[in-house]
ZALOKOL-829550 format. One line per field, with one value per atom (N, C-alpha, C, O): x, y, z; atom name; residue in one letter. Coordinates in nm, 2 decimals, padded with zeros to 4 digits. Each point is the difference from the previous one (the first is absolute). Last residue first. Example, Ala and Ser with C-alpha at 12.3 -4.5 7.8 and 13.67 -1.06 7.14 Angstrom:
<recs>
px	01.28, 00.09, -00.08, 00.05, -00.02, -00.09, 00.09, 00.10
py	-00.22, 00.11, 00.11, 00.11, -00.68, 00.12, 00.12, 00.00
pz	00.71, 00.00, 00.08, 00.01, -00.02, 00.00, 00.00, 00.07
atom	N, CA, C, O, N, CA, C, O
rest	S, S, S, S, A, A, A, A
</recs>
This chain:
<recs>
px	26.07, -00.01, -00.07, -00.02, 00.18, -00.14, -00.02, -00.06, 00.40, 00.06, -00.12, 00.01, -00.07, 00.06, 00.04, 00.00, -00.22, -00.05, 00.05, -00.03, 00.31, -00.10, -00.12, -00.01, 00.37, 00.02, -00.10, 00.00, -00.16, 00.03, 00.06, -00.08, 00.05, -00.10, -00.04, -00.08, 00.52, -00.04, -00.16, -00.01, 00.14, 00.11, -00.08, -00.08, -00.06, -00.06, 00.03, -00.08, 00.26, -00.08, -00.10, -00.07, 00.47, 00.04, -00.16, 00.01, -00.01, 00.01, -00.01, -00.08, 00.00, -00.07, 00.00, -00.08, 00.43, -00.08, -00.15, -00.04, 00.34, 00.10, -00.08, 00.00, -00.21, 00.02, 00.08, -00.02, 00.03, -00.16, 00.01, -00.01, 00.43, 00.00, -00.14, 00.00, 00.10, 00.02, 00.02, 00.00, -00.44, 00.19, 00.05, -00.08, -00.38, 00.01, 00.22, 00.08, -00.59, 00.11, 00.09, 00.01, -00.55, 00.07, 00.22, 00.04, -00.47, 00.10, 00.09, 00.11, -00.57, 00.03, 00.16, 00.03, -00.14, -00.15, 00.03, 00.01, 00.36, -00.04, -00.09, 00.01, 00.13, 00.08, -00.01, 00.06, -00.39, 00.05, 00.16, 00.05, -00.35, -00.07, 00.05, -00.03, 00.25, 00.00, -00.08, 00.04, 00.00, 00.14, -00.04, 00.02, -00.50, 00.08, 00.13, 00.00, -00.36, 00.02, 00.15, 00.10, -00.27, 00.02, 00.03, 00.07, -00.23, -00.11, 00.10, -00.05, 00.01, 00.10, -00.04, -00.05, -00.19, -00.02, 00.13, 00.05, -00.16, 00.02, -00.02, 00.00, -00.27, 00.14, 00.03, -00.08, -00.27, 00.01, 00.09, 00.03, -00.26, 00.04, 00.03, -00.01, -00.36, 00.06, 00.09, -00.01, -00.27, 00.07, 00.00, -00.05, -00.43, 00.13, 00.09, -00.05, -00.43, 00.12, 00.10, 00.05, -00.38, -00.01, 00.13, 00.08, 00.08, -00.14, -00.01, 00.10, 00.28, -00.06, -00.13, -00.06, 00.50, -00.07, -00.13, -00.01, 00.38, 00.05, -00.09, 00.04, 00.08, -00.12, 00.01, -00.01, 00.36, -00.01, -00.12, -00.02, 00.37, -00.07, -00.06, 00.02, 00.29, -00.06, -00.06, -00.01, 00.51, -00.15, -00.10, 00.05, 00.39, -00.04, -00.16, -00.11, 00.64, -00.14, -00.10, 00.03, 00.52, -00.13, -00.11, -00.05, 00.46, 00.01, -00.06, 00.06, -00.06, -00.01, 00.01, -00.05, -00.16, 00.16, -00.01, -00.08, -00.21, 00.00, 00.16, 00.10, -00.45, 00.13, -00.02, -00.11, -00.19, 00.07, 00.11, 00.08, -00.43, -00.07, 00.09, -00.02, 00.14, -00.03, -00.01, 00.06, -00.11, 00.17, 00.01, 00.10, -00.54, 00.04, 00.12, 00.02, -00.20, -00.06, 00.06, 00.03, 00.09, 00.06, -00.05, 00.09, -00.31, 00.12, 00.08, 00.04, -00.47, 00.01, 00.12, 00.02, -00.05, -00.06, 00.06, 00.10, -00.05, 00.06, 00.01, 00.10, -00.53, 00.17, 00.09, -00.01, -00.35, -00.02, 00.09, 00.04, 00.07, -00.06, 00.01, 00.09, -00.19, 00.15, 00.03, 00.05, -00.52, 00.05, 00.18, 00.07, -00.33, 00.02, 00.05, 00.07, -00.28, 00.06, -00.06, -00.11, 00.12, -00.11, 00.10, 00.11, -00.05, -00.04, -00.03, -00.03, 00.25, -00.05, -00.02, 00.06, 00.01, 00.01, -00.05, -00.11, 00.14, -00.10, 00.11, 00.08, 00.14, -00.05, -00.04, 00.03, -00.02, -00.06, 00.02, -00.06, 00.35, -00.03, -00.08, 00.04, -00.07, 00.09, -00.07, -00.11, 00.14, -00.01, 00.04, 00.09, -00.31, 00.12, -00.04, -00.11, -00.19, 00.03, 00.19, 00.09, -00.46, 00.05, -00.02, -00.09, 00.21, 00.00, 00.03, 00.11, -00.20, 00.02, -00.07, -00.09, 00.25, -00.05, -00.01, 00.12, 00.04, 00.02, -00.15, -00.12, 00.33, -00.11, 00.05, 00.07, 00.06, 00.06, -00.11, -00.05, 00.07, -00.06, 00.02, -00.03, 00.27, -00.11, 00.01, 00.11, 00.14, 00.05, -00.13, -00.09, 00.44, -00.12, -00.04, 00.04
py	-10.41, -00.16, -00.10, -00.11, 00.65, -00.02, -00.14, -00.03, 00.14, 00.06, -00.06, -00.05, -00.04, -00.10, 00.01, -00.10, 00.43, -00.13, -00.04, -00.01, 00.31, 00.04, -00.12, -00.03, -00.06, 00.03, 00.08, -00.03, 00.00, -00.15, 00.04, 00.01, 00.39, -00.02, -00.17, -00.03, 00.19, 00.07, -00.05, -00.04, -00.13, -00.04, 00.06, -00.05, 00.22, -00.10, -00.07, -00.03, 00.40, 00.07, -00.14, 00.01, -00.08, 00.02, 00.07, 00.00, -00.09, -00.16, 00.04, -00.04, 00.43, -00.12, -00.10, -00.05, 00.35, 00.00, -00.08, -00.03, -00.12, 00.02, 00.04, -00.06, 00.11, -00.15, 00.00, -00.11, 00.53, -00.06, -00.05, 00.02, 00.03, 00.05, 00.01, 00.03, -00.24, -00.03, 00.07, -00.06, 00.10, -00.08, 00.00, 00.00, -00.21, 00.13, -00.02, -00.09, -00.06, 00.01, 00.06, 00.12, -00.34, 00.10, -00.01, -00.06, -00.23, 00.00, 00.12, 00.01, -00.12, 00.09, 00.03, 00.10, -00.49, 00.02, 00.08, -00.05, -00.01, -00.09, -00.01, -00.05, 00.44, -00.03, -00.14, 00.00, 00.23, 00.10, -00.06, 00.06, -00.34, 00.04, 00.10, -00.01, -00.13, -00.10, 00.04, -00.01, 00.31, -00.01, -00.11, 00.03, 00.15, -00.11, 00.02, -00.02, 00.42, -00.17, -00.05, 00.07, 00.41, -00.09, -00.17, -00.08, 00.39, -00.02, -00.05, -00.06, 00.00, -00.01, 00.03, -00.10, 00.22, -00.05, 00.03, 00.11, -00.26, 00.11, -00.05, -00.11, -00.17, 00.05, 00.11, 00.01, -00.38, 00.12, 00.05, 00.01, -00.50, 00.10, 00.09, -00.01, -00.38, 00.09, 00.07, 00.04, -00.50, 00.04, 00.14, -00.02, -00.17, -00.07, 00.10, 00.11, -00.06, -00.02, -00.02, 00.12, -00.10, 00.12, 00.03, 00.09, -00.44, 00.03, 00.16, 00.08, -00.39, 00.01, -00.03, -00.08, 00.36, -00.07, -00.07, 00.08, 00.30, -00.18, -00.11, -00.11, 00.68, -00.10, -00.11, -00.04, 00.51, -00.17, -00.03, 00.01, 00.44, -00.03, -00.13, -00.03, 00.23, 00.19, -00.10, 00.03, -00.15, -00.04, 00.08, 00.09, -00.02, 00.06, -00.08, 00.04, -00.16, 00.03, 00.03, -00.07, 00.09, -00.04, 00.00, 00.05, 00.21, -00.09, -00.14, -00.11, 00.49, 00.05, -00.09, 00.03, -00.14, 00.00, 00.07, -00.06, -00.15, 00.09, 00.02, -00.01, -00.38, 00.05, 00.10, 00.01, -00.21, 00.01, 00.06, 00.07, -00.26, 00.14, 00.07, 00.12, -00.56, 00.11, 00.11, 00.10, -00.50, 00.06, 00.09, 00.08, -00.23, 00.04, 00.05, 00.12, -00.32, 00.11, 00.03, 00.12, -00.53, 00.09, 00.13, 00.09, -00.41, 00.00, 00.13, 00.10, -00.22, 00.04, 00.07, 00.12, -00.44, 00.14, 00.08, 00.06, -00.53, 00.04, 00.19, 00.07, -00.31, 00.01, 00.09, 00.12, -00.26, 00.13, 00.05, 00.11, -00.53, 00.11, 00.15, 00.08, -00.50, -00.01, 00.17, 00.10, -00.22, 00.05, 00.01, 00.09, -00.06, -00.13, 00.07, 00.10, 00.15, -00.01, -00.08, -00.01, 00.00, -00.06, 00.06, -00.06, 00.32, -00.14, 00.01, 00.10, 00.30, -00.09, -00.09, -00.02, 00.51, -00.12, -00.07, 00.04, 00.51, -00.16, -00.10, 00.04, 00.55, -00.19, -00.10, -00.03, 00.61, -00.11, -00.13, -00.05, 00.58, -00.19, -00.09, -00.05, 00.63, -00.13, -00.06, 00.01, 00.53, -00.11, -00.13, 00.00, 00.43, -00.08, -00.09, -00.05, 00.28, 00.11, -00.06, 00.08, -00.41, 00.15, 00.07, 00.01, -00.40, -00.04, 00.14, 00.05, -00.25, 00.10, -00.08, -00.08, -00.18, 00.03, 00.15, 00.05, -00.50, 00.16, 00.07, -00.01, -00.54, 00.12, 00.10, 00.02, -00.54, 00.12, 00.08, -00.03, -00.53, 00.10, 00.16, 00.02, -00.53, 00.06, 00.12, 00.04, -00.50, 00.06, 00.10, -00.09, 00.00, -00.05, 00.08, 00.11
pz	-05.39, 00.09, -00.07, 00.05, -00.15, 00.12, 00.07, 00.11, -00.39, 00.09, 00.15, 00.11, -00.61, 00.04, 00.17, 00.07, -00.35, 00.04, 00.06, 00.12, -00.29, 00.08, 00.09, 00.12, -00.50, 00.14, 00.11, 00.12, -00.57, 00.02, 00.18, 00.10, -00.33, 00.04, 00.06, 00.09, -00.30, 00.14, 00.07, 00.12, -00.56, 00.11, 00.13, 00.07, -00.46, 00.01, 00.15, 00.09, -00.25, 00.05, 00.07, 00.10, -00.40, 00.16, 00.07, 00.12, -00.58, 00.08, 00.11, 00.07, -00.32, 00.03, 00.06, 00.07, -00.20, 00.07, 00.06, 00.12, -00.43, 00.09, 00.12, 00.11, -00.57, 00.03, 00.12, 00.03, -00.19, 00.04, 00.08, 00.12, -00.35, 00.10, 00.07, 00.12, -00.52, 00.09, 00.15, 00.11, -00.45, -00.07, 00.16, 00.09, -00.24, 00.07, 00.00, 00.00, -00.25, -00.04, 00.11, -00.03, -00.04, 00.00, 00.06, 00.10, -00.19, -00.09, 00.03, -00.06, 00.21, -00.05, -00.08, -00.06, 00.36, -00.10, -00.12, -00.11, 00.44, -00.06, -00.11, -00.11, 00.37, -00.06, -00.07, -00.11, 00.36, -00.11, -00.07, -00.09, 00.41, -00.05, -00.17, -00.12, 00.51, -00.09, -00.12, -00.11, 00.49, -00.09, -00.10, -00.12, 00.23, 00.06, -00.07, -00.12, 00.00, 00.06, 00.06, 00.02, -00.18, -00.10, 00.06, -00.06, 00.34, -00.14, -00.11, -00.10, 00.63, -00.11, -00.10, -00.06, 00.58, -00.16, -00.08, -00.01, 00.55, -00.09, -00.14, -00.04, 00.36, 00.01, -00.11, -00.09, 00.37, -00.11, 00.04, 00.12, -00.12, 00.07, -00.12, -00.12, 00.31, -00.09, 00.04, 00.11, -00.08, 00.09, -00.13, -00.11, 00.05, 00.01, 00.05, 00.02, -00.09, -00.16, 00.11, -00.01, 00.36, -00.10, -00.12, -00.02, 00.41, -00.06, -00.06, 00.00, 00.13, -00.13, -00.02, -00.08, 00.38, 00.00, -00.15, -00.09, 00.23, -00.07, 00.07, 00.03, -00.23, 00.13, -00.03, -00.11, 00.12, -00.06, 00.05, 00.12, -00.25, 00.09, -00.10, -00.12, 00.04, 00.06, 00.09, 00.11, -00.33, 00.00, 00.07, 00.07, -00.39, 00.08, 00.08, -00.04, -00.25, -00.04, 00.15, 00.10, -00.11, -00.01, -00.01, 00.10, -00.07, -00.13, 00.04, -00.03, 00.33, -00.09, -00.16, -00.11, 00.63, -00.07, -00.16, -00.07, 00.53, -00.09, -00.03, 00.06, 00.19, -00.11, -00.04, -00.06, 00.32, 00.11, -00.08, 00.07, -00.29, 00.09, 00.07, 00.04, -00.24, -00.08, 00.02, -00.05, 00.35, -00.05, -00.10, 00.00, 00.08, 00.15, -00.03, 00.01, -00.39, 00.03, 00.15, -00.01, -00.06, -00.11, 00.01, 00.03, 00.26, 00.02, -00.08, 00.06, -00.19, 00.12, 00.06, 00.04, -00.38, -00.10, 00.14, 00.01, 00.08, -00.07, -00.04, -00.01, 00.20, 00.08, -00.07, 00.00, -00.25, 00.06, 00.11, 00.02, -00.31, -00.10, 00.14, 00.01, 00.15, 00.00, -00.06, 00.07, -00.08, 00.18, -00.02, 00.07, -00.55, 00.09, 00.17, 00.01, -00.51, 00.15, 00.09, 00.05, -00.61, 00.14, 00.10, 00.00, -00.51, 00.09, 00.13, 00.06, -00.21, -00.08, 00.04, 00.11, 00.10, -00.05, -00.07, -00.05, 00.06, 00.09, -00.03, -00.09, 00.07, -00.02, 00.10, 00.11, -00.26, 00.07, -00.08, -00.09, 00.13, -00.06, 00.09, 00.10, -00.10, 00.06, -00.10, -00.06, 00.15, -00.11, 00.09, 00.08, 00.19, -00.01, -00.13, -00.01, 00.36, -00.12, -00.07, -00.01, 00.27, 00.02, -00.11, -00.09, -00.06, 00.11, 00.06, 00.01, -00.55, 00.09, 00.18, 00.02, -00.49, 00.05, 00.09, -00.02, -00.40, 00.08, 00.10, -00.04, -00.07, 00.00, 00.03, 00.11, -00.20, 00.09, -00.10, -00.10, 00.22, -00.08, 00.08, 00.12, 00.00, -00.03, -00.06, -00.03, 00.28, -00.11, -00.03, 00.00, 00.44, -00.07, -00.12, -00.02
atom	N, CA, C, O, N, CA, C, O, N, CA, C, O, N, CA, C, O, N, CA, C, O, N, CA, C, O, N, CA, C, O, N, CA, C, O, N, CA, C, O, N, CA, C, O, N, CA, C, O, N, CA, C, O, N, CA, C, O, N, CA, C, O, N, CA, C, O, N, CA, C, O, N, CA, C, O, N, CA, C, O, N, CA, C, O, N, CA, C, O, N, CA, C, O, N, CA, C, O, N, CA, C, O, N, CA, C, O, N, CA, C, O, N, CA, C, O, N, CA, C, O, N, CA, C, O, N, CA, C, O, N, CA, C, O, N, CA, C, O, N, CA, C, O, N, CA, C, O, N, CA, C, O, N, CA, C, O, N, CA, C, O, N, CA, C, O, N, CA, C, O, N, CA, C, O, N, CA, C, O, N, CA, C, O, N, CA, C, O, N, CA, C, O, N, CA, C, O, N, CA, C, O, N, CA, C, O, N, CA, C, O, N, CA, C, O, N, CA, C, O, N, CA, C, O, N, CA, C, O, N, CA, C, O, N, CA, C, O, N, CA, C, O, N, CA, C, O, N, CA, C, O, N, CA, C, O, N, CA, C, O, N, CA, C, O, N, CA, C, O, N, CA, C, O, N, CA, C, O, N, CA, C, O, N, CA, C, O, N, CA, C, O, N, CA, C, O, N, CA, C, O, N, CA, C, O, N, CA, C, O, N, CA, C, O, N, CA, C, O, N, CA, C, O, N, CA, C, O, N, CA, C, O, N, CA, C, O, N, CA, C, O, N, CA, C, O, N, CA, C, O, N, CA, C, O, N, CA, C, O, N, CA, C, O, N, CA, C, O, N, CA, C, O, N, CA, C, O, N, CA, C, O, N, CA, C, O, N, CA, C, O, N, CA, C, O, N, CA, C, O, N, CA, C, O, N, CA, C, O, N, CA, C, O, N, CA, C, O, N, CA, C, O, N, CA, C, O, N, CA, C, O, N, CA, C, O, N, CA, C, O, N, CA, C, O, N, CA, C, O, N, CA, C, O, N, CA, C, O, N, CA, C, O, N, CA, C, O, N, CA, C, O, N, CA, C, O, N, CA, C, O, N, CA, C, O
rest	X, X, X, X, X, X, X, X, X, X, X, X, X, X, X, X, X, X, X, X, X, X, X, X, X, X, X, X, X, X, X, X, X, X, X, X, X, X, X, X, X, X, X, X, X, X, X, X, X, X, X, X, X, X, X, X, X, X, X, X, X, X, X, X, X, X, X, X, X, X, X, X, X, X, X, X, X, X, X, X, X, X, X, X, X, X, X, X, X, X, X, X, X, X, X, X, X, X, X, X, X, X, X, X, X, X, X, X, X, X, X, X, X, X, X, X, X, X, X, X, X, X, X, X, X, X, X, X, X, X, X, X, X, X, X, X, X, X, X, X, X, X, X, X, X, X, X, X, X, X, X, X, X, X, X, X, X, X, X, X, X, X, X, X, X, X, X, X, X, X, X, X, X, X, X, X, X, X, X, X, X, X, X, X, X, X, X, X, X, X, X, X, X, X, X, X, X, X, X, X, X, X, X, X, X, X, X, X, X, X, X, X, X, X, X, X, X, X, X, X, X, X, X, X, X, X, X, X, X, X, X, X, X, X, X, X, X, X, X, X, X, X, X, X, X, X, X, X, X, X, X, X, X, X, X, X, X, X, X, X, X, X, X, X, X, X, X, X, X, X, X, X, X, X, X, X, X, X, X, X, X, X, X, X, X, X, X, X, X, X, X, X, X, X, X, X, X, X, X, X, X, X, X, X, X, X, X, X, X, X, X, X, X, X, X, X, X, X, X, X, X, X, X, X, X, X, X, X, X, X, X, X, X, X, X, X, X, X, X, X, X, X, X, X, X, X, X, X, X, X, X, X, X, X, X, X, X, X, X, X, X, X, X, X, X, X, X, X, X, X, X, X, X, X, X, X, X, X, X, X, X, X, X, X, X, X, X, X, X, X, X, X, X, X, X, X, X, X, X, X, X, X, X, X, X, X, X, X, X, X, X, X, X, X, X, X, X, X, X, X, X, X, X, X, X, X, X, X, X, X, X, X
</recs>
């Protein structure tokens, strides 16, 4: 779902707070539910980290929070940011990508 990321502190910890955008529909809060449960359950080094989720949408709506990328999203640094990476990066990267895809996938 598509929404709004925030730096935040949680503790004594930097995290990304993202709300949502738009109407949470019951399908919407399923859906979120579900994902946040397989999330909490992932740790893997070449996956982004979730700390924690409220996916209900009272008091502003679901949120969760997860570690902070400060320079954003691979898409983010290679698409937006144009950034350039030569080939032996690009090699790591994919496979770091790879691993972390297998990982999920392992979970079901």
């Amino acid at each position: 779902a598509q929404g709004v990321v925030q730096l935040g502190t949680y503790g004594d910890r930097e995290v990304a707070g993202k709300t949502m955008l738009g109407k949470v529909t019951p399908q919407l809060q399923k859906e979120l539910e579900a994902e946040v449960k397989l999330l909490l359950l992932m740790h893997h080094p070449n996956c982004h980290f979730l700390i924690g989720a409220k996916t209900t949408s009272e008091n502003g709506g679901p949120l969760l929070l997860s570690e902070v990328c400060h320079e954003g999203s691979l898409f983010d640094v290679y698409a937006k940011k144009r950034r350039v990476f030569d080939q032996p990066t690009a090699h790591r990267l994919s496979k770091e990508c790879a691993l972390g895809l297998e990982c999920l996938h392992n979970m079901g």
